[in-house]
C-alpha positions, -999 to 999 in steps of 0.1 A, spaced: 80 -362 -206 55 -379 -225 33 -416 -219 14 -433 -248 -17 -449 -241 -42 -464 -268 -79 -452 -276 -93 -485 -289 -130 -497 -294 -155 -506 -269 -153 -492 -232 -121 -475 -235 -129 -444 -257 -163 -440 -229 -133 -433 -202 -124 -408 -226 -155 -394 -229 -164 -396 -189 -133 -396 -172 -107 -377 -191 -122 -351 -210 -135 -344 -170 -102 -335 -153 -99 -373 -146 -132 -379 -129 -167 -394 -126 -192 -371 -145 -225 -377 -132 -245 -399 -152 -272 -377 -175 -253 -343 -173 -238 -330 -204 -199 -325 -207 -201 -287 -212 -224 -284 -180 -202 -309 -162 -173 -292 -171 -186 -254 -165 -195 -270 -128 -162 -283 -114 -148 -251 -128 -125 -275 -157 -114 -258 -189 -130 -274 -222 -110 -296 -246 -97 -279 -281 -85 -287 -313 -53 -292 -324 -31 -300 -355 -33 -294 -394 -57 -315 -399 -84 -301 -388 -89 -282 -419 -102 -310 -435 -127 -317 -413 -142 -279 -410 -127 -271 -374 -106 -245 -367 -76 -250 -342 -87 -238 -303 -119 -241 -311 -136 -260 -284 -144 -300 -284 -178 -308 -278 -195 -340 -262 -208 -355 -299 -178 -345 -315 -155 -367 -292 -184 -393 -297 -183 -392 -335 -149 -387 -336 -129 -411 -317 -160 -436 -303 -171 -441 -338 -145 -433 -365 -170 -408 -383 -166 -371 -392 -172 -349 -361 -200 -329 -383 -217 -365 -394 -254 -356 -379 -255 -326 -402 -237 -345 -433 -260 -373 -427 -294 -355 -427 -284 -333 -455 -274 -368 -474 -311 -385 -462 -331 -347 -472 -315 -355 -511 -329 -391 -510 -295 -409 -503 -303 -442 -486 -292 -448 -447 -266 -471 -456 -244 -447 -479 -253 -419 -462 -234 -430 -431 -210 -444 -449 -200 -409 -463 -194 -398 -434 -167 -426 -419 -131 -418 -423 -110 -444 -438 -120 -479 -435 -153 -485 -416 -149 -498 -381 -175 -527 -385 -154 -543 -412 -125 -548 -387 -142 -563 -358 -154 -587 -385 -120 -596 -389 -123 -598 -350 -97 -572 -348 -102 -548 -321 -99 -510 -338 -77 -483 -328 -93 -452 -329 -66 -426 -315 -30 -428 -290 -33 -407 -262 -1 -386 -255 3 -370 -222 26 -344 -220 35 -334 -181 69 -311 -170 94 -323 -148 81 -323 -107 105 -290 -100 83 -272 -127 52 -288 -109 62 -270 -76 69 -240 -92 35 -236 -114 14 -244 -81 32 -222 -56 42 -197 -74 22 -159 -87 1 -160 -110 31 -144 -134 53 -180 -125 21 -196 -132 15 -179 -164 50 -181 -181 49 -222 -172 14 -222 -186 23 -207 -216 60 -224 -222 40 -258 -216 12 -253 -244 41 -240 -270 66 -268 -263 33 -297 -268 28 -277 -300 60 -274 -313 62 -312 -304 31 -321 -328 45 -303 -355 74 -321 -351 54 -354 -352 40 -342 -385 70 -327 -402 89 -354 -394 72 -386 -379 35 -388 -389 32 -419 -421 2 -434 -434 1 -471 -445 -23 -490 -463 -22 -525 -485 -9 -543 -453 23 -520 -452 33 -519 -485 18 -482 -493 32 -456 -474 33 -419 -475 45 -393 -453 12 -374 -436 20 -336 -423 -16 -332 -411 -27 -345 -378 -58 -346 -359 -58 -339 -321 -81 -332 -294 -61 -317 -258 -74 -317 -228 -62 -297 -198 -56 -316 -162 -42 -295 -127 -38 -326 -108 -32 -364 -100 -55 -386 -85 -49 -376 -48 -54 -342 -55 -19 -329 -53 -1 -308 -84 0 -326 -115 0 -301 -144 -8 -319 -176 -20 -325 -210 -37 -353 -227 -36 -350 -265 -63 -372 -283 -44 -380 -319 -69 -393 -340 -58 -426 -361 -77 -413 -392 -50 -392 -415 -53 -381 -452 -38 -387 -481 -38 -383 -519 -53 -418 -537 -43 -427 -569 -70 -407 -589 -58 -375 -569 -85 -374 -546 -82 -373 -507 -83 -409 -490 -89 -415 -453 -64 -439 -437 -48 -450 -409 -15 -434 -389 19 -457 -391 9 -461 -353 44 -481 -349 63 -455 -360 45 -427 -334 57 -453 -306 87 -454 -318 98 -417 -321 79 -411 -283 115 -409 -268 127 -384 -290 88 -364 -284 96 -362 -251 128 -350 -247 118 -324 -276 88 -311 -251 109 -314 -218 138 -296 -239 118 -267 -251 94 -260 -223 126 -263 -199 142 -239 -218 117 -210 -222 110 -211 -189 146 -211 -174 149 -181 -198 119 -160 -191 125 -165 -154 161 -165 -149 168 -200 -137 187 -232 -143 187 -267 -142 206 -295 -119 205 -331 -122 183 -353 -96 189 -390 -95 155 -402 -91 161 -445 -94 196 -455 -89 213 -460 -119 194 -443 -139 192 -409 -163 189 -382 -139 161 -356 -142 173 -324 -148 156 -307 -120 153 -266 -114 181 -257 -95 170 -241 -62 136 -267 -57 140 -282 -28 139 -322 -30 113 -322 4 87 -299 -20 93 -323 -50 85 -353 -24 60 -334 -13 39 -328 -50 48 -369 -60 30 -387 -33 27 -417 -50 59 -424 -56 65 -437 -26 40 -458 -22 54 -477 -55 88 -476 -47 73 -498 -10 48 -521 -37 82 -532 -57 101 -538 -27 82 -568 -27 78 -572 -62 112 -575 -66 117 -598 -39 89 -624 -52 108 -623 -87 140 -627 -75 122 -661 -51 110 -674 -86 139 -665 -107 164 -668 -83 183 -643 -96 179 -601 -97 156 -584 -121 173 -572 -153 172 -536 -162 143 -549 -185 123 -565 -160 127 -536 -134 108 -511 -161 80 -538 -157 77 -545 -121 77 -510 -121 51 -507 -140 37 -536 -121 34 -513 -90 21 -480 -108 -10 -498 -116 -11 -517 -84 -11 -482 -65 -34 -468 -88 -61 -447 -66 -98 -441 -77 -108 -413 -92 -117 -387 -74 -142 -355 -77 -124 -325 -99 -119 -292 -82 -116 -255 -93 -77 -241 -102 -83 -217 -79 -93 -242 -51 -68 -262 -53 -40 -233 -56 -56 -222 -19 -55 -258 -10 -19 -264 -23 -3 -232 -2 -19 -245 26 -10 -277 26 25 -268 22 25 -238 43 18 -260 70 42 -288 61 75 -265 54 70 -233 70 64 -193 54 95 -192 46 102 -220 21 71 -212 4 70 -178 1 112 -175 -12 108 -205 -34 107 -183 -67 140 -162 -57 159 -193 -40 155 -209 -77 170 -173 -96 197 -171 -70 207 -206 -76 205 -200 -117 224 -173 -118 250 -186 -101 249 -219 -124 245 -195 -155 277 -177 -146 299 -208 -147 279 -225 -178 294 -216 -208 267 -207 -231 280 -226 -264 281 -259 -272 314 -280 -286 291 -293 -312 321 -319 -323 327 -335 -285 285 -338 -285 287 -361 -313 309 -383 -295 290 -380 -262 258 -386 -281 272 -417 -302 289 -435 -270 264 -432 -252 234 -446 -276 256 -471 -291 267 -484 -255 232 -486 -244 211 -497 -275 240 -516 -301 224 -510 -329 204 -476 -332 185 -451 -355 183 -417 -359 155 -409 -337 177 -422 -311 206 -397 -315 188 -367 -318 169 -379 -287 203 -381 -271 217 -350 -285 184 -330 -268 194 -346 -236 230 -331 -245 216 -300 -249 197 -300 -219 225 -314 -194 255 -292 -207 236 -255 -215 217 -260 -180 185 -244 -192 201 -220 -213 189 -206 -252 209 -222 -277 201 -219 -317 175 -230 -334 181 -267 -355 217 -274 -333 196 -306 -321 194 -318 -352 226 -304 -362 246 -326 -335 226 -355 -346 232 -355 -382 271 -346 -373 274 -380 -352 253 -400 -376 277 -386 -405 313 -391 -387 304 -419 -362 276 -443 -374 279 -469 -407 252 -490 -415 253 -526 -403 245 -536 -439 262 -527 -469 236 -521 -500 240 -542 -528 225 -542 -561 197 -560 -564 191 -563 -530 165 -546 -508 177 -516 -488 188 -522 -458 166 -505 -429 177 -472 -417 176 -479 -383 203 -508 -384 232 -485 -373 264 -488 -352 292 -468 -343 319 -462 -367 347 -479 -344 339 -511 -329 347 -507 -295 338 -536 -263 310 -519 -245 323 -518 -210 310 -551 -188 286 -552 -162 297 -543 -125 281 -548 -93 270 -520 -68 267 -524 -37 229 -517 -22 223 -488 6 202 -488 34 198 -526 35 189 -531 -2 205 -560 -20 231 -554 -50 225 -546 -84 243 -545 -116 252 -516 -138 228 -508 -157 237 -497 -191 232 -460 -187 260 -461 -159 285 -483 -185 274 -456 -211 286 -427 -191 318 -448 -185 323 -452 -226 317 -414 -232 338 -402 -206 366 -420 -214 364 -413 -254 360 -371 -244 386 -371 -218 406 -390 -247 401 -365 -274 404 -338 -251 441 -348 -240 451 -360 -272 472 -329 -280 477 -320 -248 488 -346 -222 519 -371 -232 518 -405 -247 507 -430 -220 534 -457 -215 525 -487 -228 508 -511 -199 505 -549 -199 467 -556 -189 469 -590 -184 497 -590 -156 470 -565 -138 442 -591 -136 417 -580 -107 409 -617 -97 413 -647 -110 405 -664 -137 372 -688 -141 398 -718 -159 431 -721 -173 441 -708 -203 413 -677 -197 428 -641 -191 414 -622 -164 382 -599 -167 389 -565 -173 381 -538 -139 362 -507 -154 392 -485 -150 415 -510 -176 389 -511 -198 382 -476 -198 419 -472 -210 411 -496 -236 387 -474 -248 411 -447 -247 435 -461 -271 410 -480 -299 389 -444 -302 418 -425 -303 430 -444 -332 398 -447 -351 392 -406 -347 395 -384 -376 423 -357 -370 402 -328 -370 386 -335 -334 421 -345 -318 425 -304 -315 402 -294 -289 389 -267 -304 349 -255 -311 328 -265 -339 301 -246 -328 283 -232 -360 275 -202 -344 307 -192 -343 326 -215 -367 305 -211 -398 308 -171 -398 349 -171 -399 358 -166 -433 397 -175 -420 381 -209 -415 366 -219 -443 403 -229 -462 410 -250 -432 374 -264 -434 377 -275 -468 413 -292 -461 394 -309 -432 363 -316 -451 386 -334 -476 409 -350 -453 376 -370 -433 359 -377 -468 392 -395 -475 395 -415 -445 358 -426 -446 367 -438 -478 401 -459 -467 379 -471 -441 349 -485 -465 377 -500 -486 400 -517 -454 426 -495 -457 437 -474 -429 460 -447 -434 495 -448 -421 496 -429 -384 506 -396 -387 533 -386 -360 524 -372 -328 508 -383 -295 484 -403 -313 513 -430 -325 520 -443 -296 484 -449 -279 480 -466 -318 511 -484 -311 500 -496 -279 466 -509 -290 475 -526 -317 501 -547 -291 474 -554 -272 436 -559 -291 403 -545 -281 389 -576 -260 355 -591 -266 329 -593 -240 338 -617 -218 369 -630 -229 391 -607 -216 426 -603 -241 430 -621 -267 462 -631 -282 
């Protein structure tokens, strides 16, 4: 996964400088970096991205003290003491030479403004905890193949950020241009702030991009910072995706799902990890999950209600920083690698220890035998767009193909799969099952890209309560858990559509699971009627080509030349439909088992939210 934090002005790039670049520890006041560094036995900082060629360095090379100084405390070029004097030696004056050597728009004219700069965005990039246990107590080989799968998958993450994310802005907004060149600084971390396993990354991207002015010169500016926020989702599951899957692959495993919070996404976990050694590595989890205990309870005294979905991500990030230890003095890898197998030795015997690494390939290759390696790429598309559309309403792209690497990563269980079908999935669903909110019109601006919803209007399914364990209160749904309902129901749909018989036509609202609020109301709908609900409005609003249950897989599809007469006729046959369905005109229901699930959902309409049926 990966956490955003911002490198701004003042004291927080010196805890950069002190604290970070020093394996998350005090450096002793007057000792240099590389000393301080060489010391506690830390590995230096390096260079990353395609920008660097524009500044002179070469990416891997090593990050100095004065660089990170110049660099991101200062907003100058990380060579400006040599640009400088070369500048003052030719008679330039003070003033201009140290302006030549800021990038972009000097930092003094925007605390003038009384605008606090933003030098860089810190993104940490850390594995799941299974991946954790394995790197620490595992060979050096385990260690080495985790090592390595985690520094390609935060590299190929970066150049995904500038193929496909990184912008520049400038004139308020209203310039923009796309930026393939970014400037990053990593740093290397073994553990958290109690000393236990913690393998990380913390990548220092520079706010300072270039571009080509209007003379055809190069231009410092600043990063679209709103849109790296926005695409840190879809980051993430692109680093968890691809450092998941090399390493399942080079080791032979496979991945599970572990419910971490109630309700939530489960963390697909390596299979064979046992849940007292993740416990074990994450010891300050449980300390937080004690802090919003009573969190909870004071907001639910001053609200007098429950927290939302909302307010629970910010309680618990209430009790993160609440539990937050103090830093402690870094240690040697190889220290900590004696003190981590002893620690656990001790805890959970020779045995668990030692067969850890063979416990995980025996449970992958039994999960790998029952997986089947390729992907129904036209049921994905479904999955992906129910699901985003039930959680978020209105989304983008960056939120399908996020979803779609999740797909990925929950149905091939660890497995290879070819290169691009992430983005393949997601431009499928965005083509078939998305329309834009807004229709263009001429003379009108654009409408923004991200204003999408599913092609078929569908009630997301309601809220439902779930009864607490171990003495906790209730909670509501929470809209992963009604997105898992809407996606079940619309594959389970599809996948019986040509299979299973019509469904007799049933009367929801003689079936009413309690009563009703007032007269005249119908009852609410249990998540079982409105699941069939589902059923019969996505059935209808399906094109016919994914009613037949077979794959669309490219890998397999694309290379039949039988096919490709049948995937022109099916080509044609969707185009056509989109465009009835632009133009309000839905073509007459072909016979089959589709009729009467149409039949029976036009007798009884999709209900709102809340209102039950409506006549």
């Amino acid at each position: 996964m990966i956490s955003v934090a911002k490198v701004q002005r003042r004291n927080a790039w010196r805890y950069y400088v002190r604290g970070v670049t020093f394996g998350d520890g005090r450096r002793p006041a007057g000792q240099s970096l590389k000393d301080a560094q060489e010391v506690a036995g830390l590995p230096p900082g390096r260079w990353l991205g395609r920008g660097l060629d524009a500044l002179g360095l070469i990416e891997g090379a090593e990050v100095s003290e004065r660089q990170m100084e110049l660099l991101f405390g200062q907003g100058r070029h990380p060579d400006a003491d040599r640009i400088e004097r070369h500048l003052l030696d030719d008679g330039t004056d003070p003033a201009t030479a140290r302006l030549a050597t800021v990038l972009g728009q000097p930092i003094e004219e925007i605390e003038t403004r009384k605008q606090t700069p933003l030098l860089a965005l810190d993104f940490t990039f850390r594995p799941q905890a299974s991946l954790i246990v394995l790197w620490a107590l595992g060979d050096a080989k385990t260690r080495r193949v985790i090592e390595r799968a985690h520094e390609r998958a935060v590299a190929k993450t970066l150049r995904w950020m500038e193929d496909e994310v990184a912008e520049t802005r400038w004139s308020s907004g209203r310039g923009r241009a796309k930026t393939p060149a970014l400037v990053a600084a990593a740093f290397r971390h073994f553990d958290n702030r109690d000393g236990f396993p913690l393998l990380h990354d913390h990548c220092l991207v520079l706010n300072r991009v270039q571009r080509r002015g209007d003379d055809g010169e190069p231009v410092w500016g600043a990063l679209d910072t709103v849109r790296l926020y926005q695409h840190v989702v879809a980051a993430g599951t692109l680093y968890t995706l691809a450092m998941t899957t090399e390493v399942c692959e080079a080791l032979g495993l496979a991945t599970v799902p572990r419910e971490v919070t109630p309700g939530l996404r489960p963390v697909m976990e390596i299979a064979g990890v046992d849940s007292k050694l993740i416990d074990w590595s994450s010891t300050r989890r449980q300390r937080i999950e004690d802090v919003l205990e009573g969190l909870t309870y004071k907001y639910a005294q001053t609200h007098g209600r429950l927290p939302g979905e909302r307010a629970r991500h910010g309680l618990g990030w209430q009790a993160a920083q609440d539990t937050r230890p103090e830093k402690k003095t870094p240690r040697p890898l190889e220290q900590l690698l004696a003190w981590w197998r002893a620690s656990a030795l001790l805890k959970f015997g020779k045995q668990m220890v030692d067969g850890l690494l063979q416990r995980c390939r025996t449970a992958g290759a039994a999960i790998r035998a029952q997986v089947n390696p390729l992907v129904d790429t036209a049921l994905a598309a479904v999955d992906v767009t129910a699901v985003v559309f039930t959680v978020r309403g209105t989304f983008a792209r960056r939120h399908v193909l996020a979803e779609a690497r999740r797909h990925l990563l929950e149905t091939l269980r660890g497995q290879e799969f070819p290169r691009g079908l992430d983005d393949y999935i997601a431009g499928h669903a965005l083509s078939h099952h998305s329309r834009q909110l807004t229709v263009p019109q001429p003379g009108r601006r654009t409408p923004a890209p991200d204003q999408l919803t599913y092609t078929a209007d569908f009630a997301r399914p309601d809220r439902w309560w779930i009864a607490g364990a171990d003495g906790k209160p209730p909670r509501a749904a929470t809209r992963y858990e009604r997105a898992r309902v809407a996606s079940l129901a619309v594959r389970n749909a599809i996948r019986a559509a040509r299979t299973a018989p019509a469904a007799a036509p049933t009367d929801h609202r003689t079936e009413a699971p309690h009563g009703v609020d007032r007269s005249g109301r119908d009852a609410a709908l249990t998540p079982a009627q409105r699941a069939a609900a589902v059923h019969a409005h996505q059935q209808a609003a399906m094109p016919e080509e994914y009613l037949e249950g077979r794959t669309t897989d490219p890998a397999t599809w694309m290379r039949a030349p039988a096919n490709l007469e049948r995937l022109a006729a099916i080509t044609r046959a969707a185009g056509a439909r989109r465009r009835a369905i632009e133009n309000r005109e839905l073509p007459a229901p072909a016979a089959g088992p589709v009729d009467s699930r149409r039949q029976e959902h036009e007798q009884h309409p999709q209900p709102g939210p809340g209102r039950g049926i409506q006549p």
